[in-house]
N, C-alpha and C positions, 0 to 999 in steps of 0.2 A: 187223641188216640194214643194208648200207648202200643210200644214196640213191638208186644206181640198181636195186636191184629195188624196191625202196618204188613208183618210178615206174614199174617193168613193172608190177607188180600194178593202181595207179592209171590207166595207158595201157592195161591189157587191161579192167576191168570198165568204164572208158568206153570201149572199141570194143563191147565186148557193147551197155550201156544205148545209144548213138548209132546203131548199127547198127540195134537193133530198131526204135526210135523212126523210124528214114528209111523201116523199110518201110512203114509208114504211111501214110508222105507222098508215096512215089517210088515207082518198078517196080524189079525185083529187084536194078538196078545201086545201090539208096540204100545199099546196104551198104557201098560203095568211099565212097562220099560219108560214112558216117560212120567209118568206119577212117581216112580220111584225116585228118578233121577231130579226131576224139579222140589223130593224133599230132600236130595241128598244136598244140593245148590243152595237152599233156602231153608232153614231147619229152627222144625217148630219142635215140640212135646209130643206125645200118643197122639191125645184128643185132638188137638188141634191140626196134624197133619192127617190122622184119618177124614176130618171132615171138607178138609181141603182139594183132598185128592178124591173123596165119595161127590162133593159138588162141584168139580171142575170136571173129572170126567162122565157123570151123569148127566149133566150140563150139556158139555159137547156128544156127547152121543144122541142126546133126546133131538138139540137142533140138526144134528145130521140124519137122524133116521125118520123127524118130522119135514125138512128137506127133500129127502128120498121120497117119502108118501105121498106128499104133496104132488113132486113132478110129476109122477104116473098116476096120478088121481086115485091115487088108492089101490089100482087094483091086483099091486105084490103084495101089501101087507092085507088085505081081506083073504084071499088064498092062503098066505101060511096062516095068519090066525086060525084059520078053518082046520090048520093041520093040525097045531095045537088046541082046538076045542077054546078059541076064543071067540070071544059075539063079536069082533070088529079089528080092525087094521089099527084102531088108534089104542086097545088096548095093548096092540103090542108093542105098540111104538114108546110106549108107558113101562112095558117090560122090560125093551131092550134098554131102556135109561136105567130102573134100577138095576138090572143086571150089570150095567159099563160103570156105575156108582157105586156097587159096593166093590167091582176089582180095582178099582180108583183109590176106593179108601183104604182096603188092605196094601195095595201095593204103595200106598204113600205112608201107613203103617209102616210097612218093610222097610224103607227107606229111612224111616226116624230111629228105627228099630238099629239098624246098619251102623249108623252116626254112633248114636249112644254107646257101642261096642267102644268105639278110641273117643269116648271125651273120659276127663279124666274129673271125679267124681271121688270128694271125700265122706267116705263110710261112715268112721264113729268120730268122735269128739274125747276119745276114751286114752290115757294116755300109753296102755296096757295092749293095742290093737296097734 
């Protein structure tokens, strides 16, 4: 393995642990606040921290929201799918993951985004620059 999946693995199980831990603390947006901060910790490139943070927290929402379903046997997520014009509880349970996946990935975007502002990065090779 080289070093940078070492550190997607390590950037994805801290977006899950950071992730869960802010719902705790914060209303449903603590997830972006911890995908960002588990890339600002652990820093990958674009690619590889968007997919880090689109699979750690699409991940932890799908197990939390198919959790939820499960207890009540279904029948909060049949009700609001109906509200949304869905045939079933579990397609929204499939929604609410993509939907916590891609503010997962964007916000662990943000976070690689943030780094790369102060690392320090030679331009040209040009002796004239």
């Amino acid at each position: 393995m080289n070093s940078s999946m070492i550190r997607f693995i390590l950037q994805f199980i801290l977006v899950i642990v950071l992730s869960y831990a802010s719902q705790w603390l914060l209303p449903w947006w603590g997830v972006m606040v911890g995908a960002g901060l588990a890339t600002i910790l652990i820093y990958n490139k674009g690619a590889l921290s968007f997919f880090a943070g689109f699979l750690g927290v699409g991940s932890l929402w799908f197990v939390m929201a198919y959790i939820i379903n499960r207890d009540n046997n279904s029948i909060l997520s049949t009700r609001v799918a109906e509200l949304f014009q869905l045939s079933s509880g579990v397609q929204l349970v499939l929604v609410t993951a993509l939907l916590g996946a891609i503010l997962g990935g964007l916000s662990s975007l943000t976070g690689s985004y943030f780094i790369a502002i102060f690392k320090k990065t030679k331009k040209f090779d040009s002796p004239y620059h």
